[in-house]
C-alpha positions in Angstrom: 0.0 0.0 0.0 1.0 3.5 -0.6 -0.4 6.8 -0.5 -0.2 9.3 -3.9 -0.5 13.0 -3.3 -2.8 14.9 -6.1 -5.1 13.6 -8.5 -7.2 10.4 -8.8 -5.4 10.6 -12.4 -2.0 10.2 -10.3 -3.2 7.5 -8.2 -4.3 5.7 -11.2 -0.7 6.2 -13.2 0.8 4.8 -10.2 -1.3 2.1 -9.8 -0.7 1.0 -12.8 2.5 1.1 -13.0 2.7 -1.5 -9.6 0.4 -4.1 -10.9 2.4 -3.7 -14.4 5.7 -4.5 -12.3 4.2 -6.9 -10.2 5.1 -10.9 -10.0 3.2 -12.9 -7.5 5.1 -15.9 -5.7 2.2 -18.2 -7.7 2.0 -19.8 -10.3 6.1 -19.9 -10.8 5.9 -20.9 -14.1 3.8 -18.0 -15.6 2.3 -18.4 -18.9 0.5 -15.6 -19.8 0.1 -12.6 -17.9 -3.5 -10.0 -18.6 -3.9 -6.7 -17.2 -7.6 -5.0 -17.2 -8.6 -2.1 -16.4 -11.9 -1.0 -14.5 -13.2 2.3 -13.0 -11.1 2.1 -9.7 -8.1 0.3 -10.5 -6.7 -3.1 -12.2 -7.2 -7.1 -12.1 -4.0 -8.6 -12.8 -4.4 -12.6 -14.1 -1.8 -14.9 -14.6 -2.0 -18.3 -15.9 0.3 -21.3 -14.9 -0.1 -24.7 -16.0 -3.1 -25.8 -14.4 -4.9 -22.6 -12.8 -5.2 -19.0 -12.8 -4.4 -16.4 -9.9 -6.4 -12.8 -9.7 -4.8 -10.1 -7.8 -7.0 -6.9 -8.0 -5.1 -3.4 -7.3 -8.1 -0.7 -6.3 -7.3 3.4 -5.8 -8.7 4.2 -2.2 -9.7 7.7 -1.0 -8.1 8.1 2.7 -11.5 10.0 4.8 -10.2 9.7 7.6 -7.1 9.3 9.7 -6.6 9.6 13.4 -3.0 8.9 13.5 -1.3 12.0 15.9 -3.9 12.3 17.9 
């Protein structure tokens, strides 16, 4: 997780730049990797041999915060 100062645009770029650059430890043999796009982030899929593993990155508007207090 991280936090992105300035525009949901921003947060987006950034985004997808991480699930771009991101290899989960499964399956180790990748062979094929998809990237989609929906309205508030990615779903990464990558097929191994026998099944397929989801990860979904999602842009998250911090509200609230009580840290400091």
């Amino acid at each position: 997780m991280t936090h992105v100062e300035g525009a949901r645009e921003d947060a987006l770029a950034e985004l997808e730049k991480r699930a771009r650059g991101y290899f989960p430890e499964h399956p180790s043999s990748p062979k094929r990797r998809r990237l989609f796009r929906h309205s508030d982030g990615f779903v990464l899929v990558v097929d191994g041999a026998w099944q397929s593993y989801g990860t979904r990155f999602t842009v998250a508007e911090l509200l609230h915060d009580n840290a400091g207090l």
